[in-house]
C-alpha positions in Angstrom: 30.6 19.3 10.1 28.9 21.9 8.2 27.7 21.2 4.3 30.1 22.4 1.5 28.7 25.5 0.4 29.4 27.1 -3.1 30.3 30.9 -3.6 26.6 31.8 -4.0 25.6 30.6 -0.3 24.2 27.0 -1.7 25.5 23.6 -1.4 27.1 22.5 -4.6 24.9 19.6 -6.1 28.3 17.6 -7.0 28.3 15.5 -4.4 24.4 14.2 -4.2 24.9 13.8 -7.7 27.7 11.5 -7.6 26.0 9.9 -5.2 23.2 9.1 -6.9 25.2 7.8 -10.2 27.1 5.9 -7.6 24.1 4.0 -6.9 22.6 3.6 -9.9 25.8 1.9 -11.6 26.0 -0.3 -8.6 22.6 -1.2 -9.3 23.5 -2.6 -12.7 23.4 0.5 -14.8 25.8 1.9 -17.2 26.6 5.7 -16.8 25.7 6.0 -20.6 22.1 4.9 -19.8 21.9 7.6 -17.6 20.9 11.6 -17.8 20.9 14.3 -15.3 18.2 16.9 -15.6 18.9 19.7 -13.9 17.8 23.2 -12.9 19.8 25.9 -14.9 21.3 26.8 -11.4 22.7 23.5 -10.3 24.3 23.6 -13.8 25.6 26.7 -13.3 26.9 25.5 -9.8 28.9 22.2 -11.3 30.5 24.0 -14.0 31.9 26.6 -11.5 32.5 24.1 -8.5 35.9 25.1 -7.7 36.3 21.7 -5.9 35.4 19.5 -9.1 38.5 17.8 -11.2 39.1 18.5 -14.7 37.7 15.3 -15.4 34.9 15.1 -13.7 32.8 17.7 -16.1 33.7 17.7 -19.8 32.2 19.5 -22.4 32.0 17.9 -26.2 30.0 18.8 -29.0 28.1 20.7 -27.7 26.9 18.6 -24.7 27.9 18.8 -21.2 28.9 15.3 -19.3 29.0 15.1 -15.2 31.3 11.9 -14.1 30.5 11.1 -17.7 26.5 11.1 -17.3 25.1 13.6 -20.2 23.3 16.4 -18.7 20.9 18.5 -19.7 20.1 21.6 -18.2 16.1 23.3 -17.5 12.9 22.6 -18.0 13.1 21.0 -14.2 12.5 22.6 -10.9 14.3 19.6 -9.4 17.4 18.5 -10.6 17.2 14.5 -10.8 19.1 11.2 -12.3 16.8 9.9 -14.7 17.6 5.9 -15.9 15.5 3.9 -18.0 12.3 2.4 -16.5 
């Protein structure tokens, strides 16, 4: 089976990402502990993934939430779930 891909040739980062949150709550932690920093093109990539629901990406005062993790997007050359410690 061959890798979702997103309009632009690349694999969307949705599902890695909700992986890794996956994980990371089953480990104990709560999704508000959590931040995604990515690259400005993986952000790019969620907010037009035609596959993602409504409610997984929401976008409130000014800050943009992935399955409810806040994200932030830049300054990284590899997106990655950062939790505390």
């Amino acid at each position: 089976m061959k890798p979702e891909l997103a309009p632009s040739g690349r694999r969307s980062p949705a599902g890695r990402l909700r992986e890794q949150i996956e994980r990371a709550e089953a480990s104990g932690l709560r999704r508000k502990q959590m931040m995604l920093r990515l690259t400005h093109a993986d952000a790019s990539l969620l907010k037009r993934d035609p596959e993602l629901a409504m409610s997984d990406i929401s976008f409130a005062d000014g800050v943009m939430r992935f399955l409810g993790v806040k994200v932030e997007a830049g300054g990284v050359t590899v997106s990655e779930l950062v939790t505390p410690g």
